[in-house]
C-alpha positions in Angstrom: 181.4 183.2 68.4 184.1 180.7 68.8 185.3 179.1 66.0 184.6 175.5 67.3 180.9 176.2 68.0 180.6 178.1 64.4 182.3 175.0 62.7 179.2 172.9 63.9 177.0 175.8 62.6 178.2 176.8 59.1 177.1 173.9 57.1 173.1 174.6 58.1 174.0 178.5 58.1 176.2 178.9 55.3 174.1 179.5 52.5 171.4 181.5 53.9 173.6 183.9 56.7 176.1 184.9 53.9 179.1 183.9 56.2 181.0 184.0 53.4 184.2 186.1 55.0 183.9 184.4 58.2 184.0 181.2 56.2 187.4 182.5 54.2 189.0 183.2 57.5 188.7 179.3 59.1 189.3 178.4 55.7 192.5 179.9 55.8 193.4 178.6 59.0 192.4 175.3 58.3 194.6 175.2 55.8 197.1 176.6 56.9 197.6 174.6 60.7 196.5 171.3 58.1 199.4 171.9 55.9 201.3 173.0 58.7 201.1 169.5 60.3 203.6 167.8 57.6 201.3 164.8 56.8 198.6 166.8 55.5 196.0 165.4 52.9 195.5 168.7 50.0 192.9 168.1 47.6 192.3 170.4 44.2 188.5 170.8 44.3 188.6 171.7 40.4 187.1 168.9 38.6 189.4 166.9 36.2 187.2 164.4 34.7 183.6 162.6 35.4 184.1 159.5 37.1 182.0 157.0 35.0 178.9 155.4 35.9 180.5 152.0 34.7 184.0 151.9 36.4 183.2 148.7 38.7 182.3 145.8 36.7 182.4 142.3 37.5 183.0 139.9 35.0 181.3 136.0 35.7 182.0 132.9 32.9 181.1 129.3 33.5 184.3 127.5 34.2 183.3 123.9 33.9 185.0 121.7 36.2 187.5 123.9 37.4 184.9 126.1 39.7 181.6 125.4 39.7 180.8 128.7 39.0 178.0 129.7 37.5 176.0 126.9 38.1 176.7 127.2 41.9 174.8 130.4 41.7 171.9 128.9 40.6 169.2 127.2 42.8 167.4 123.8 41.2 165.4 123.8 43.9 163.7 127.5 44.0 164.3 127.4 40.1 166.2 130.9 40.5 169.8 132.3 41.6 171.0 131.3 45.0 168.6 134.4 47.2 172.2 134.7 49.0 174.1 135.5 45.9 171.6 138.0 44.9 171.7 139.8 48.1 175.7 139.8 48.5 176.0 141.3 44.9 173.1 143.7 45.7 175.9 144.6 48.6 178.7 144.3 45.9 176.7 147.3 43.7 178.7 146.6 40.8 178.0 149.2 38.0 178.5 146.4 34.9 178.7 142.3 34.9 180.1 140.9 32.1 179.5 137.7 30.3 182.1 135.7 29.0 185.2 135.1 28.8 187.0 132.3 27.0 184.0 130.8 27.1 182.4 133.1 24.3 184.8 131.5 21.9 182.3 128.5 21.2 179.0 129.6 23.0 176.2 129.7 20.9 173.7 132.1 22.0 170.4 130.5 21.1 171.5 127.2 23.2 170.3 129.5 26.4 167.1 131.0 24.9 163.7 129.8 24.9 162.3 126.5 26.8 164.6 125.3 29.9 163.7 121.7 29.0 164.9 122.0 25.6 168.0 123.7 25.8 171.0 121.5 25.2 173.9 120.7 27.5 177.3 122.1 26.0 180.7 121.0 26.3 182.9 123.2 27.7 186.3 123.2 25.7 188.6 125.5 28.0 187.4 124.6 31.6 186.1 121.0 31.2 182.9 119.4 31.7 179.7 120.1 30.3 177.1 123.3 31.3 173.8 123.0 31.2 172.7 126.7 29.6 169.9 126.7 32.6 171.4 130.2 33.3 171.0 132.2 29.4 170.3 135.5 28.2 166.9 135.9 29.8 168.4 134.6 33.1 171.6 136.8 33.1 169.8 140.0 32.2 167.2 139.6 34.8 170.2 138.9 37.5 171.6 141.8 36.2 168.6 144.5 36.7 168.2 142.6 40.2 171.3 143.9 41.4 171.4 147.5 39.3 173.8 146.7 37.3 174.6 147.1 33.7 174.5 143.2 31.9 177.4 143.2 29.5 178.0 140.4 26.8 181.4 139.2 25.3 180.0 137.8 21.7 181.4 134.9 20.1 183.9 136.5 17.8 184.6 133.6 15.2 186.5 132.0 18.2 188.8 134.9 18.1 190.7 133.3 15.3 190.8 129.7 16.4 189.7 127.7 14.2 189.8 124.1 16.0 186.4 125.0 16.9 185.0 125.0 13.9 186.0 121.1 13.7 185.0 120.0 17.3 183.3 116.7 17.8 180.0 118.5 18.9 179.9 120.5 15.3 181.0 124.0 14.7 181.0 125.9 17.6 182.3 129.6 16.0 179.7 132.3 15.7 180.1 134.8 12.5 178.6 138.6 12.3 175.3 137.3 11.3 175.0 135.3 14.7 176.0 138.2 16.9 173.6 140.7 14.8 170.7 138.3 15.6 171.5 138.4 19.5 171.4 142.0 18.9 168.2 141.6 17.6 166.6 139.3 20.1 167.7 141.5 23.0 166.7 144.8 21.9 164.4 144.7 18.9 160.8 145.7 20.6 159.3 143.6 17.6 161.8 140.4 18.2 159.4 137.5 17.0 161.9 135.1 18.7 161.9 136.3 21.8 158.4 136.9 21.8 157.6 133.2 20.9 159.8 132.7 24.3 157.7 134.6 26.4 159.5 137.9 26.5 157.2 140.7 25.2 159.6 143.1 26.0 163.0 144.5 25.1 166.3 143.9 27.3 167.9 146.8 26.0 171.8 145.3 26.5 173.7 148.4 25.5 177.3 146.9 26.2 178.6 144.2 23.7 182.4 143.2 23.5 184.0 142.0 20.5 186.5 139.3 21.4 188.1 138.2 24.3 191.9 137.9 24.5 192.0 137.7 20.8 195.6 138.9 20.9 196.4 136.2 23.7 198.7 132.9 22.2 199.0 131.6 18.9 196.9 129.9 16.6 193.9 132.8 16.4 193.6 136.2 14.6 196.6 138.4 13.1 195.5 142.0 14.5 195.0 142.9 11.0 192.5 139.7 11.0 191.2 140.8 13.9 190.8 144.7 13.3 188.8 143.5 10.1 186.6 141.2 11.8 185.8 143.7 14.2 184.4 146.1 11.4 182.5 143.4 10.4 180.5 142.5 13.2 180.6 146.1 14.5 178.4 146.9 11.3 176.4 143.8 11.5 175.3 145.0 14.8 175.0 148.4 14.6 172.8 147.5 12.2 170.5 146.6 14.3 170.5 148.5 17.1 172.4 151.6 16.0 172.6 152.8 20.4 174.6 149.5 21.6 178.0 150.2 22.8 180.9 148.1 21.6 184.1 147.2 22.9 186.7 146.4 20.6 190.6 144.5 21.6 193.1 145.9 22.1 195.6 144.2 23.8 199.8 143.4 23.3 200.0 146.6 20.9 196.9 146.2 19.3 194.9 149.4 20.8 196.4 152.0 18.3 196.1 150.2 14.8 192.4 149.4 16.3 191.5 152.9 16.9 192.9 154.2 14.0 191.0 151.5 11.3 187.8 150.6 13.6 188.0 153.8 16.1 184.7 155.3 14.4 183.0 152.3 14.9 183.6 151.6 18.4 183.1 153.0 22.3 185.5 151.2 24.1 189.3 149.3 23.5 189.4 146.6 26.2 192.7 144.9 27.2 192.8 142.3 30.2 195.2 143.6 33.2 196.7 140.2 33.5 200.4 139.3 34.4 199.9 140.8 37.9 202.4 137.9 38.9 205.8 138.3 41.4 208.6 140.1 39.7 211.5 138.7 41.9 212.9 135.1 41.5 212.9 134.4 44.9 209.5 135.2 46.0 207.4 133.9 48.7 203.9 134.8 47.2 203.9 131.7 45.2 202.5 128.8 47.6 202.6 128.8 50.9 205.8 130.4 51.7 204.6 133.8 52.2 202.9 132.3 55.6 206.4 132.2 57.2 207.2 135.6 55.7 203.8 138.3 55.6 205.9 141.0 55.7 207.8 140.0 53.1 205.0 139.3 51.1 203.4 142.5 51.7 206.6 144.8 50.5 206.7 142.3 47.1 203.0 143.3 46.6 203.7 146.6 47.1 206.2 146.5 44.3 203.8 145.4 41.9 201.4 147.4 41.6 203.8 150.1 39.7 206.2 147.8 37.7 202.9 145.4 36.7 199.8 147.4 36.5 200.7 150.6 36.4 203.4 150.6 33.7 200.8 148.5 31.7 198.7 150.8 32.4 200.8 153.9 31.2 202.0 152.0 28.1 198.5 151.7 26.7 198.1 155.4 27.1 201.3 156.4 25.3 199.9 154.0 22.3 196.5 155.6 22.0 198.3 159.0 22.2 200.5 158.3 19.3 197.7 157.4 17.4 195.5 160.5 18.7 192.7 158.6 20.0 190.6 159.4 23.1 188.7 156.1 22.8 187.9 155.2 26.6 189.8 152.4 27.8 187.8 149.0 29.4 189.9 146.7 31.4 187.0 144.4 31.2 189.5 141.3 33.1 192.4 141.7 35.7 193.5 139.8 38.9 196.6 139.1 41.0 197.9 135.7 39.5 199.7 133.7 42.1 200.5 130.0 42.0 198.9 127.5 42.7 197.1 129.1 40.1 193.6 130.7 40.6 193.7 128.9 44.1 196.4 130.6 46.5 195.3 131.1 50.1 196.8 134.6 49.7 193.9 135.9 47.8 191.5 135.2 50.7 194.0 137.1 53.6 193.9 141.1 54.4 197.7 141.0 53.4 196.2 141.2 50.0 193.7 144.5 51.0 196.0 147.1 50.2 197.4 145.9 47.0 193.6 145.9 45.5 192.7 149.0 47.1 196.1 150.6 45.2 195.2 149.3 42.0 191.5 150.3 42.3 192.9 153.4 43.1 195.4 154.1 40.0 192.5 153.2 38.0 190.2 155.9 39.7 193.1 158.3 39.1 193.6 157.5 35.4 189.3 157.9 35.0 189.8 160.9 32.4 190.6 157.5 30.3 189.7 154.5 32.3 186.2 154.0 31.8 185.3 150.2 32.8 187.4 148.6 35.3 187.4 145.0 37.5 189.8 144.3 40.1 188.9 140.2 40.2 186.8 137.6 38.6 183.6 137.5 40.4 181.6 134.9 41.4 182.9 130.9 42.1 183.3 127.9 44.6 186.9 127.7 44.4 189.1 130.2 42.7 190.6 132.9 45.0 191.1 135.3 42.6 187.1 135.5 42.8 185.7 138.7 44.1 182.6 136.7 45.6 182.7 133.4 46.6 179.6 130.6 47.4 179.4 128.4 50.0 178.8 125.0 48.5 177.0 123.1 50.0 174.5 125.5 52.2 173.6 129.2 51.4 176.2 131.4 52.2 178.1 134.1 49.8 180.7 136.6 50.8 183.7 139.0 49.8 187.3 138.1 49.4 189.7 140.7 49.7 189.3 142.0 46.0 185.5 142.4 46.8 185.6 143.8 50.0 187.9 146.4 48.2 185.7 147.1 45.3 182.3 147.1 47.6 183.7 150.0 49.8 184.9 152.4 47.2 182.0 151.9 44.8 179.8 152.7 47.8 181.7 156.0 48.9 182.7 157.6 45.9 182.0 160.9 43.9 181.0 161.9 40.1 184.2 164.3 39.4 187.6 162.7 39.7 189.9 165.5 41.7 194.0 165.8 42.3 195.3 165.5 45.4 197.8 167.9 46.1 200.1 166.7 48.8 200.0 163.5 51.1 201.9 161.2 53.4 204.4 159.2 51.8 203.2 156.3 53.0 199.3 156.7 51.8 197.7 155.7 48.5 194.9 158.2 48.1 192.2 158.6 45.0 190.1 161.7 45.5 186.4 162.8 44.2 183.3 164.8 44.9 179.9 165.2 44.2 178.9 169.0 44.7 180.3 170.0 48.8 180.9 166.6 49.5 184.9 165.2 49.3 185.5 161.4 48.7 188.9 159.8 49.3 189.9 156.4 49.3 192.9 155.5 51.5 195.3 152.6 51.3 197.7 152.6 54.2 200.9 151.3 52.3 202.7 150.8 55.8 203.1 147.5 57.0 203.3 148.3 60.4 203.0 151.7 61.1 199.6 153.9 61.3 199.7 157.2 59.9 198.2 160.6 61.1 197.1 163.0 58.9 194.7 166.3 58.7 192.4 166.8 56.3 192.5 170.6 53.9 190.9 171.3 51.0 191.7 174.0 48.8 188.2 176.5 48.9 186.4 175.1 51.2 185.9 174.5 55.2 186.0 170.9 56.1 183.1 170.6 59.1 182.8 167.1 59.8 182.6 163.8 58.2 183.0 160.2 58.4 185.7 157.3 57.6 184.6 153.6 56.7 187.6 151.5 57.3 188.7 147.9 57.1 191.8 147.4 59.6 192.2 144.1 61.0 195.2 144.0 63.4 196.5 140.5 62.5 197.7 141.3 58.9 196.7 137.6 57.8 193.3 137.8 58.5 191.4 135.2 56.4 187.5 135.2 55.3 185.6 131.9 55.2 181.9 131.0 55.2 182.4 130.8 59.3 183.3 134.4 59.7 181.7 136.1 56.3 181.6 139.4 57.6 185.1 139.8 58.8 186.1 142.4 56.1 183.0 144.4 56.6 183.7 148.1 57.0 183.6 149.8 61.0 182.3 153.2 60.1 183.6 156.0 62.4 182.9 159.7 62.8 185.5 162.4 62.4 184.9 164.8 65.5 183.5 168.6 64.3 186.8 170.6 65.0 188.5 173.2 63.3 191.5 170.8 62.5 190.5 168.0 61.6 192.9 165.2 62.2 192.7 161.2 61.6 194.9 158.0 62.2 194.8 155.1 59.5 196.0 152.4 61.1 198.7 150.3 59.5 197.9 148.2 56.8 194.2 149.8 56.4 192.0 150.4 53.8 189.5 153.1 53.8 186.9 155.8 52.2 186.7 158.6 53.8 183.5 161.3 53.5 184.7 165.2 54.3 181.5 167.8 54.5 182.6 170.4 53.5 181.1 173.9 53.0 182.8 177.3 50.5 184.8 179.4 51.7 
């Protein structure tokens, strides 16, 4: 038999022919002419971790005046979210969406429960204006179990320290243990009389509840010790009352070790926000619009960030919960590229952006023995390009920025068991997993202008086919608006059943790649 025609056979034939000698031989050969090749991609098959079930989040806050938000999601007239928001996040498939945000610091929970009609309009200290609470717990949790995903609310943690809220014109607006234990309650007590007088006869069952947001971020709010004791606090309170929630403590600007070491028992999670994603030389053209005069320029300062920014972050956080032995799992429940103008740059909405989200998706795939929850953007918004989904307003159109498109394509094509990858081009950015025969990698093309061929081995096993989805548009400034919403869809393509099997990535690409593969 020809090795060719057997290639196409083995997968069907494999397990019941016991082929397994013939199968070691191509193996072998595989390997060998792959590695043989110079710009081969070798993958470990030995799992090194589970990739978990909650690594893409998305994380949505009602920003007042500055982006319409979440109440641009919303539809007065069906009464309901926007039917196009629901089925771009359905496309989205994040595994969590998070509540929050600065904006936890003076909500009050029981403002969004119960009647519509007699729910009162807040003022919105941080981001201006007022929000109307249409969109409360009820609402968020039944948008979250729409789209499969996991709800996950940041509770107001006695406004993280700041105590100017407790004197606002409107009244007090922090929220003590108590307050947070009661939400706790409400959501997942099957006998909540409150929630039951609202019409909800059955539990949510929120398991994922984060104490604090940025609590360690400017001055005038909790001393870690302040904070490490208040998180005991409220992470008894709530345990309390539902004894299987999960809870996320912070941990950021040094905070993670002395966390774990006084509150480590009591939590799941240390969260830290992968901010500061900003240009690190003076002369840089990613700020405003001089970057359109200069793309490649731009692209190589990108490039530069994502290991002197994120990753050193990144690394740093892990030496700290080292030195303090803990294996808490780390949730970097908030992170985007911060350009100026800021939270509007007409960068974020271009491919030259692509490949620095995919490489940072990527690190964090790579570090899943410790990264648990991850975001790569804020989610959902009118105006802000550091959105991973923005809404048409007016008319009913949603799509994905950059950051999205990103985030959509590996959370679709990904395994359960993170794997090493041996050897690779210099120029590719490559995260590897599987689920049983089946090889995942994601593939950032780091080349601004150059594509890159490559062969495919994997270390025990045949490779007999697969398929690549990949995002490759040739002009390198490709922008998405609500007139072309679909440009950074992903063109899925077959890889041909040889006994080599070979692929280009094209410059500047961004792709997940599927390998069938069979023991050898």
């Amino acid at each position: 038999m020809k090795r060719r025609t057997f290639l196409k056979n083995c997968t069907g034939l494999a397990a019941g022919l016991g082929l397994s000698g013939e199968l070691s031989s191509l193996a072998a050969a595989q390997a060998g002419e792959a590695r043989d090749s110079g710009n081969a991609i070798v993958v470990d098959t030995k799992p090194l971790f589970d990739i978990s079930p909650y690594l893409y989040m998305q994380f949505m806050e009602p920003l007042g005046t500055t982006d319409s938000s979440v109440e641009a999601s919303w539809s007065y007239d069906a009464d309901d979210w926007r039917r196009d928001f629901i089925e771009t996040s359905k496309d989205l498939a994040p595994d969590v969406v998070r509540f929050g945000g600065l904006f936890s610091r003076y909500y009050k929970w029981r403002e969004g429960v119960g009647p519509v009609e007699k729910r009162p309009w807040m003022r919105n200290y941080v981001w201006g204006g007022k929000e109307t609470n249409r969109v409360g717990t009820h609402e968020f949790v039944d948008y979250c179990r729409r789209i499969a995903a996991e709800p996950l609310y940041c509770v107001n943690f006695l406004s993280d320290g700041f105590q100017h809220y407790a004197h606002t014109r409107e009244g007090n607006r922090t929220a003590d243990a108590k307050e947070a234990a009661e939400w706790v309650s409400y959501a997942n007590d099957p006998e909540s009389s409150e929630r039951k007088a609202h019409g909800y006869d059955q539990p949510y069952g929120i398991k994922l509840w984060q104490l604090g947001n940025e609590t360690s971020y400017g001055k005038g709010g909790f001393t870690r010790d302040q904070s490490i004791a208040a998180t005991l606090e409220f992470a008894k309170a709530m345990r309390k009352r539902d004894p299987a929630i999960q809870l996320i403590g912070w941990g950021d600007n040094g905070w993670a070790g002395e966390l774990c070491k006084q509150a480590g028992e009591h939590l799941n999670y240390v969260a830290i926000h992968m901010m500061g994603q900003t240009p690190m030389r003076k002369d840089t053209v990613l700020n405003g619009f001089e970057y359109q005069n200069a793309p490649e320029r731009a692209w190589e300062e990108l490039m530069e960030m994502v290991h002197e920014r994120v990753e050193k972050k990144l690394l740093a956080l892990e030496a700290e919960l080292d030195a303090h032995q803990s294996q808490l799992p780390i949730a970097i429940t908030e992170g985007h590229l911060s350009l100026t103008p800021h939270n509007a740059n007409p960068l974020l909405t271009e491919w030259l952006t692509g490949v620095y989200h995919a490489r940072v998706l990527n690190l964090y795939q790579r570090h899943g023995d410790r990264v648990k929850i991850c975001t790569a953007a804020d989610f959902n918004g009118s105006r802000w390009t550091t959105n991973a989904l923005i809404l048409q307003v007016p008319g009913g159109v949603s799509y994905l920025l950059p950051a999205g498109a990103i985030m959509r394509l590996f959370k679709k094509h990904n395994g359960k068991q993170g794997l090493k990858v041996r050897t690779l081009p210099s120029s590719l950015d490559v995260a590897a997993s599987r689920t049983g025969n089946k090889i995942f990698l994601h593939v950032a093309n780091m080349d601004y202008s150059r594509a890159i061929d490559t062969t495919f081995a994997i270390d025990g096993m045949v490779v007999t086919g697969g398929r690549v989805f990949e995002i490759a548009p040739e002009n390198p400034r490709q922008e998405i608006s609500h007139k072309n919403p679909d440009v950074f869809k992903p063109r899925e393509r077959v890889l041909a059943k040889e006994e080599i099997l070979r692929w280009r990535f094209p410059a500047r690409s961004v792709s997940a790649v599927e390998l069938d593969c069979v023991p050898s």
